[in-house]
PDBQT receptor file of N, H, CA, C and O in Angstrom, charges set to zero:
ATOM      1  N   UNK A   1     325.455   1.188 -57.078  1.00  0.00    +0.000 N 
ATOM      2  CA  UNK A   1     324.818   1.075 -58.401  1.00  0.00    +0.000 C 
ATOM      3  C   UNK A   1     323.305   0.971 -58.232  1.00  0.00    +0.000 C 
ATOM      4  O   UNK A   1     322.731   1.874 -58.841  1.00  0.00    +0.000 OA
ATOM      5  N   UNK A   2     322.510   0.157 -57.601  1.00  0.00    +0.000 N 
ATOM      6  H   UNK A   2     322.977  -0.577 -57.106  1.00  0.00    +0.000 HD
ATOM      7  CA  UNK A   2     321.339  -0.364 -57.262  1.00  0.00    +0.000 C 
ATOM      8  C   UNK A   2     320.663   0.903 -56.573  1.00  0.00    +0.000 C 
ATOM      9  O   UNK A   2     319.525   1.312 -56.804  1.00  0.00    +0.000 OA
ATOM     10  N   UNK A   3     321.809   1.577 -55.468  1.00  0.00    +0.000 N 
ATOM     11  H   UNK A   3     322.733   1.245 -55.281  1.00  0.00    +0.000 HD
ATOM     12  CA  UNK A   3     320.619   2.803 -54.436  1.00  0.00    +0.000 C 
ATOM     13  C   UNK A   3     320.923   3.865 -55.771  1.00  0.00    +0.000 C 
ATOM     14  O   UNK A   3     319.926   4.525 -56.062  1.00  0.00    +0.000 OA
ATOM     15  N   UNK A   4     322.121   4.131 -56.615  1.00  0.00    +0.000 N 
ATOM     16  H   UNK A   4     322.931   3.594 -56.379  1.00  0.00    +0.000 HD
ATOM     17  CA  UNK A   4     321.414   5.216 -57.470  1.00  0.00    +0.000 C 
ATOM     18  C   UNK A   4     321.009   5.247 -58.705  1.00  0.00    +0.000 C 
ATOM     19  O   UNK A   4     321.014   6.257 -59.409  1.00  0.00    +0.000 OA
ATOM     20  N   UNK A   5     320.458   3.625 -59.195  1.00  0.00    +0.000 N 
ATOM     21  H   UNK A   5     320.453   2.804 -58.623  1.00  0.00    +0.000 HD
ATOM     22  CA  UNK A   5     319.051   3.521 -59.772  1.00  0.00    +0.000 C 
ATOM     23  C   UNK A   5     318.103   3.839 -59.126  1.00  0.00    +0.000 C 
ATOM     24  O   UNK A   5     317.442   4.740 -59.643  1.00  0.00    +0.000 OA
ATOM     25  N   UNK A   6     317.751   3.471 -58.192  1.00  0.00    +0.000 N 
ATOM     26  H   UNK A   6     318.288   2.740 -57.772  1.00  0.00    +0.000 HD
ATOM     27  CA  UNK A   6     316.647   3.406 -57.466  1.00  0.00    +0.000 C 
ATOM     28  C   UNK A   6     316.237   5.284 -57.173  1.00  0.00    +0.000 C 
ATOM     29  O   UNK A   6     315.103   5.753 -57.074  1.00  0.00    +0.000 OA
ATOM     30  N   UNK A   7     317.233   5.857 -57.112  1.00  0.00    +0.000 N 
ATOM     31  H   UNK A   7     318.154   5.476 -57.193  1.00  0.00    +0.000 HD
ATOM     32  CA  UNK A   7     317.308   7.276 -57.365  1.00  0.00    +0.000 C 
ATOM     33  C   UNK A   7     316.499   8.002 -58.438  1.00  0.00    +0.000 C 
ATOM     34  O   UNK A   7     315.502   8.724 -58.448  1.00  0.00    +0.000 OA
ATOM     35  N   UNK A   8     317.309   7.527 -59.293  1.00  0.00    +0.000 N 
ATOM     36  H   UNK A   8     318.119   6.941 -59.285  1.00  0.00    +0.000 HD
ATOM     37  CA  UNK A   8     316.926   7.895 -60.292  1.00  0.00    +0.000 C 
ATOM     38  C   UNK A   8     315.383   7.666 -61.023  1.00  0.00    +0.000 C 
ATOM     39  O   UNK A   8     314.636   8.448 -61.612  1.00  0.00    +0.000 OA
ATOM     40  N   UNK A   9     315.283   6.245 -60.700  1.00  0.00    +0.000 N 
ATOM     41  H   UNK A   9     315.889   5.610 -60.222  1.00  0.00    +0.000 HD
ATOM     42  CA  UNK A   9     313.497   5.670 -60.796  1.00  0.00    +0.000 C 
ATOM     43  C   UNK A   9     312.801   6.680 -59.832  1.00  0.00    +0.000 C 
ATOM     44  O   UNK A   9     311.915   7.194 -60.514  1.00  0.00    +0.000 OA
ATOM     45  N   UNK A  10     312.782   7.009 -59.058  1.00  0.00    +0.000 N 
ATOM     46  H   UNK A  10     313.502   6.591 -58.504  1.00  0.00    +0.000 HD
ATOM     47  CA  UNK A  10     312.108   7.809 -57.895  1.00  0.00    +0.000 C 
ATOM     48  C   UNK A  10     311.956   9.358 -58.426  1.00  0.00    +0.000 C 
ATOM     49  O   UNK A  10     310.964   9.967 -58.025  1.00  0.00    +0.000 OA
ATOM     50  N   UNK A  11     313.022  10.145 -59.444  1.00  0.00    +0.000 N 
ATOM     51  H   UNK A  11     313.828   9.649 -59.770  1.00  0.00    +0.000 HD
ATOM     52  CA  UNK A  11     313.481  11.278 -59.538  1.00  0.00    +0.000 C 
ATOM     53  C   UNK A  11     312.433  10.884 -60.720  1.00  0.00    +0.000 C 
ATOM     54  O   UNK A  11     311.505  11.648 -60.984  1.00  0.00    +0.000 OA
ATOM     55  N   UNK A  12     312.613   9.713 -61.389  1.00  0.00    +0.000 N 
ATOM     56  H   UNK A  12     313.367   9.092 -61.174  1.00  0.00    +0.000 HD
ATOM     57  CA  UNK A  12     311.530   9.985 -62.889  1.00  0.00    +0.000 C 
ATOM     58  C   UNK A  12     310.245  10.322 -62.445  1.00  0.00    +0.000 C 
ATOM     59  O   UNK A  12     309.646  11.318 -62.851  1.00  0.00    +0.000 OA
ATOM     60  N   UNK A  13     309.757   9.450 -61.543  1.00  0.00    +0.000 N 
ATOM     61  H   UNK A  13     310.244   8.642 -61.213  1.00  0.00    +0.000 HD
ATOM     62  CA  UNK A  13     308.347   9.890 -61.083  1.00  0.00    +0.000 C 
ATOM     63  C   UNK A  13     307.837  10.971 -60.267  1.00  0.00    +0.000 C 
ATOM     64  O   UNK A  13     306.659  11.303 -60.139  1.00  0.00    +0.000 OA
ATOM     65  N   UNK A  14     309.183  11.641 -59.561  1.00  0.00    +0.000 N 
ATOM     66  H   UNK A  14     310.140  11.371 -59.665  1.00  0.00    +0.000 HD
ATOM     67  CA  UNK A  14     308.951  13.029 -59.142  1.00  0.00    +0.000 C 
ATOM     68  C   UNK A  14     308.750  13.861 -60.066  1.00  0.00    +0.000 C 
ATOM     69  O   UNK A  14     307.720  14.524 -60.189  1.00  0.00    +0.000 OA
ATOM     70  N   UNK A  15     310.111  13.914 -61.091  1.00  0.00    +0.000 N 
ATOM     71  H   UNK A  15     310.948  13.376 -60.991  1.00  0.00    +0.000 HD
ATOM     72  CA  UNK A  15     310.375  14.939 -62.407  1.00  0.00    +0.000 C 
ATOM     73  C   UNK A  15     309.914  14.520 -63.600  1.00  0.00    +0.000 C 
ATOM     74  O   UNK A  15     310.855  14.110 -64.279  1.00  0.00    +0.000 OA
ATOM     75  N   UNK A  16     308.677  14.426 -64.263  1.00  0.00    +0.000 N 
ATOM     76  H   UNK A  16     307.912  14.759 -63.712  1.00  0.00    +0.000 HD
ATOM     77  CA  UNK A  16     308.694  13.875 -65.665  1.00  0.00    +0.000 C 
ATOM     78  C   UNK A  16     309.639  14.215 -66.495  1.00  0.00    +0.000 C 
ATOM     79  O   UNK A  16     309.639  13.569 -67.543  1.00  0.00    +0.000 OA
ATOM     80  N   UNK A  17     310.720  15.288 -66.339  1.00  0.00    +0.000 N 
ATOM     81  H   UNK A  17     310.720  15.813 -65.488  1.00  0.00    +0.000 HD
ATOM     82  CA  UNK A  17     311.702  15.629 -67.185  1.00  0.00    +0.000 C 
ATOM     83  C   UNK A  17     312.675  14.689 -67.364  1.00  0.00    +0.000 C 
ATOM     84  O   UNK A  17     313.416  14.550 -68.337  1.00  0.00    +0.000 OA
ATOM     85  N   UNK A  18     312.615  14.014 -66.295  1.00  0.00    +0.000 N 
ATOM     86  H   UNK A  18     312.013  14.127 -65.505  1.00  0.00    +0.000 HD
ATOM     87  CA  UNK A  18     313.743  12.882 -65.840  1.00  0.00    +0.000 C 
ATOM     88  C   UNK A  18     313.581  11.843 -66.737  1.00  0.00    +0.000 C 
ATOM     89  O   UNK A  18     314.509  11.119 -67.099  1.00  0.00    +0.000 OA
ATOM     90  N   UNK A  19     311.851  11.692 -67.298  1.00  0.00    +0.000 N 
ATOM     91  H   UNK A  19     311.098  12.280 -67.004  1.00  0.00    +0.000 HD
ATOM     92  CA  UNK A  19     312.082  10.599 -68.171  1.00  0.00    +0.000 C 
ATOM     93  C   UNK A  19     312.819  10.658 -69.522  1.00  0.00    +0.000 C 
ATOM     94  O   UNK A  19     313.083   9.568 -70.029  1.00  0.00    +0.000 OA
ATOM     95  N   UNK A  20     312.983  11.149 -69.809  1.00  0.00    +0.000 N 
ATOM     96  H   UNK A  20     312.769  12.034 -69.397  1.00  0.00    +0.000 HD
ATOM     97  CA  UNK A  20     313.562  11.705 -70.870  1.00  0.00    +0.000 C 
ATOM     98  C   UNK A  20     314.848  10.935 -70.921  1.00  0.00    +0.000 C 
ATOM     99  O   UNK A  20     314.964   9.994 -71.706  1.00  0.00    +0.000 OA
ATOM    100  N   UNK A  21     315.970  11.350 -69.993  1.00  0.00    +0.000 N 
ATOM    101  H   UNK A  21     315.876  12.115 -69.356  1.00  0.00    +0.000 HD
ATOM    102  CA  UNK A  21     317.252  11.125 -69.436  1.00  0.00    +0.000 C 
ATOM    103  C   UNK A  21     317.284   9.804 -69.126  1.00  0.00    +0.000 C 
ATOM    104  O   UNK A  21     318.224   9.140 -69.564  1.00  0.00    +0.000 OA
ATOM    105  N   UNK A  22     316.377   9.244 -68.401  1.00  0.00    +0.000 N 
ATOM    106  H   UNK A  22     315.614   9.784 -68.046  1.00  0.00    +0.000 HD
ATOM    107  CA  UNK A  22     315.915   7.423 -68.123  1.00  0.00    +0.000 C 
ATOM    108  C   UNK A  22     315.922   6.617 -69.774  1.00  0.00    +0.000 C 
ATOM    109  O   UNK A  22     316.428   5.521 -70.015  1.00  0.00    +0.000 OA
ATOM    110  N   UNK A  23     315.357   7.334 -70.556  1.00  0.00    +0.000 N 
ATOM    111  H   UNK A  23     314.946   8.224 -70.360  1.00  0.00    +0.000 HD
ATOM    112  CA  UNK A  23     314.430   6.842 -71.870  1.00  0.00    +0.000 C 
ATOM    113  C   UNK A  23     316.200   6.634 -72.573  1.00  0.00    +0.000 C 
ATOM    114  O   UNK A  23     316.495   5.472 -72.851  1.00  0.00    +0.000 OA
ATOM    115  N   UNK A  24     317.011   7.450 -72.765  1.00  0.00    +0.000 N 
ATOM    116  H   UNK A  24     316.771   8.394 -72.538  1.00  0.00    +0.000 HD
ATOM    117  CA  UNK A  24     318.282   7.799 -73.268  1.00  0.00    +0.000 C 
ATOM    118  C   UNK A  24     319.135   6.836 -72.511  1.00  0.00    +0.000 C 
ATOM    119  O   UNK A  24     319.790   6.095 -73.243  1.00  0.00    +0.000 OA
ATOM    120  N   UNK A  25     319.239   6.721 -71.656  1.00  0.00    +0.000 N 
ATOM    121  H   UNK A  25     318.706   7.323 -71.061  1.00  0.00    +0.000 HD
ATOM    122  CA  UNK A  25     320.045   5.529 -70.323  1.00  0.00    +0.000 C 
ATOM    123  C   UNK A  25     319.394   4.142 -70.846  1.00  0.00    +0.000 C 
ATOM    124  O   UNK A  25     320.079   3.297 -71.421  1.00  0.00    +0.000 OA
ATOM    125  N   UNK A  26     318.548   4.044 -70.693  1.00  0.00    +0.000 N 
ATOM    126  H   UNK A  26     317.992   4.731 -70.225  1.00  0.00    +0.000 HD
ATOM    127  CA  UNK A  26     317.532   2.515 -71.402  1.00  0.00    +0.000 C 
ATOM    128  C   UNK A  26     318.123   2.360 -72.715  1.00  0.00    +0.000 C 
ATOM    129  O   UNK A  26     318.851   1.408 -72.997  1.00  0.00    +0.000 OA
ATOM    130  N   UNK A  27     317.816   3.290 -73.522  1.00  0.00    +0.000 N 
ATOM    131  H   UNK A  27     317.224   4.064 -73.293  1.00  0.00    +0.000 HD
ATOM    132  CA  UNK A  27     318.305   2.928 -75.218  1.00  0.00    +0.000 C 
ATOM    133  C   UNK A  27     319.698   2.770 -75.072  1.00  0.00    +0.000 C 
ATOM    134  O   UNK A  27     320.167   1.771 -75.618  1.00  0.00    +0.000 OA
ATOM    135  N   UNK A  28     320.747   3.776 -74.253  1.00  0.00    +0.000 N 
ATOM    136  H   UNK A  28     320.366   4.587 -73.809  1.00  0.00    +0.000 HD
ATOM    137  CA  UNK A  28     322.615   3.375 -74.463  1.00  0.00    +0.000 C 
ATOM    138  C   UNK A  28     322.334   1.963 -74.047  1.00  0.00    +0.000 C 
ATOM    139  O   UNK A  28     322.770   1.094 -74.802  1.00  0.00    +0.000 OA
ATOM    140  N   UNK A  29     321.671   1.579 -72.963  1.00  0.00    +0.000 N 
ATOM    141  H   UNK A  29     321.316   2.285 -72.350  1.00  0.00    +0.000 HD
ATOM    142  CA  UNK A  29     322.094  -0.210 -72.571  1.00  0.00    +0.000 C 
ATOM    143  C   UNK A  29     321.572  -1.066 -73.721  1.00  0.00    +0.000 C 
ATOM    144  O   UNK A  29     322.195  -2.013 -74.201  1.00  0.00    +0.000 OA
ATOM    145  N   UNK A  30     320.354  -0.638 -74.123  1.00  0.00    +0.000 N 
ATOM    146  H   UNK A  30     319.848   0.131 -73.733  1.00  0.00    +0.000 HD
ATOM    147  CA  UNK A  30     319.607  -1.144 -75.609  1.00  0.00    +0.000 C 
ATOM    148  C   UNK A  30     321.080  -1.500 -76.775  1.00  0.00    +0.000 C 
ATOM    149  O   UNK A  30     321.361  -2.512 -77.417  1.00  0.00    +0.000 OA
ATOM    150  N   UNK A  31     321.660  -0.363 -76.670  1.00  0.00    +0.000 N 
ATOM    151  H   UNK A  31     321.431   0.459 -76.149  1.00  0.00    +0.000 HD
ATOM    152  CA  UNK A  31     322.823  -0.641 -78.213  1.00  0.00    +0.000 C 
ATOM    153  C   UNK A  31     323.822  -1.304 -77.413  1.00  0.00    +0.000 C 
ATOM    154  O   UNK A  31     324.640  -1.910 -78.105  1.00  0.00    +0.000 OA
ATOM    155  N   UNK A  32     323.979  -1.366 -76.376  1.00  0.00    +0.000 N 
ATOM    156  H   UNK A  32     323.315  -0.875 -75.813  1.00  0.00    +0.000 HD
ATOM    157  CA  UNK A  32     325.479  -1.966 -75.505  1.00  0.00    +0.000 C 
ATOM    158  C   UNK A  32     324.877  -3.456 -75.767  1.00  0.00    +0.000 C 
ATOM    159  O   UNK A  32     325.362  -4.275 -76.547  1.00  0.00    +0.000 OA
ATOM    160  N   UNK A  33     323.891  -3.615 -75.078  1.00  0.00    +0.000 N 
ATOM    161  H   UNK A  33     323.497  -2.950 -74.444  1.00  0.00    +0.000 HD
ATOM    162  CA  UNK A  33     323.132  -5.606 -75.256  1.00  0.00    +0.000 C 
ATOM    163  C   UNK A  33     322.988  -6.002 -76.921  1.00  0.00    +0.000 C 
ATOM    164  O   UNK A  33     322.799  -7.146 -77.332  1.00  0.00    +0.000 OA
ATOM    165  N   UNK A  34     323.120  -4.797 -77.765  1.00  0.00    +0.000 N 
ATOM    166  H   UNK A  34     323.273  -3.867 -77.431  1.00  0.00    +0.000 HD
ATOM    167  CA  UNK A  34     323.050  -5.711 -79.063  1.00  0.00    +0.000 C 
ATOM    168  C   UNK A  34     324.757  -5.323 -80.056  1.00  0.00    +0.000 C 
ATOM    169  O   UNK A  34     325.224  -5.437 -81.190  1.00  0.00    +0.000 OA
ATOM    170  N   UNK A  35     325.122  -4.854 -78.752  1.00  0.00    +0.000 N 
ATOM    171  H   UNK A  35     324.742  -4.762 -77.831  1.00  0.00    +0.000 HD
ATOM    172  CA  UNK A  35     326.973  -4.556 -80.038  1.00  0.00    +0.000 C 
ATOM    173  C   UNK A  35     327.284  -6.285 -78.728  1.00  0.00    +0.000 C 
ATOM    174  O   UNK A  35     327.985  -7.145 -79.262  1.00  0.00    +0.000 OA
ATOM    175  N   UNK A  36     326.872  -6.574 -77.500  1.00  0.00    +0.000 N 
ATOM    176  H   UNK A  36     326.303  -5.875 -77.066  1.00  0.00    +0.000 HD
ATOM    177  CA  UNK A  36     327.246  -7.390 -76.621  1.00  0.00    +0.000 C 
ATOM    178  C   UNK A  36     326.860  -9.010 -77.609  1.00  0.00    +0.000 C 
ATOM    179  O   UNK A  36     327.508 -10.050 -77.733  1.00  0.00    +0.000 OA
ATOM    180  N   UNK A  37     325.633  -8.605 -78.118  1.00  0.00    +0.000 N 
ATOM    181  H   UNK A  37     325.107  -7.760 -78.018  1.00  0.00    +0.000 HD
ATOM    182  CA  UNK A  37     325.067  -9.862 -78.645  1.00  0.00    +0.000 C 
ATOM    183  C   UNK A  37     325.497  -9.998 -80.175  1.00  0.00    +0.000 C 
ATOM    184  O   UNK A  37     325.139 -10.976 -80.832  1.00  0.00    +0.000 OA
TER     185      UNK A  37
C-alpha cells in the first residue's frame, strides 16, 4: 500500500497528468472520511 503510494506521488511529479488522477483519489477518500464521519 505505502511503496504504491509512494509510486504514485513520484509519477505525479514526473507526469503532471497524474495529478489529475491523485486530485480524484484524494476527493474518493474526501467522501469515504465524511459518509465514515
Amino acid at each position: 500500500m505505502i511503496g504504491s503510494y509512494l509510486l504514485v506521488v513520484l509519477g505525479s511529479f514526473s507526469y503532471p497528468f497524474y495529478i489529475e488522477i491523485v486530485i480524484g483519489i484524494i476527493i474518493e477518500y474526501m467522501s469515504e472520511n465524511t459518509v465514515i464521519h
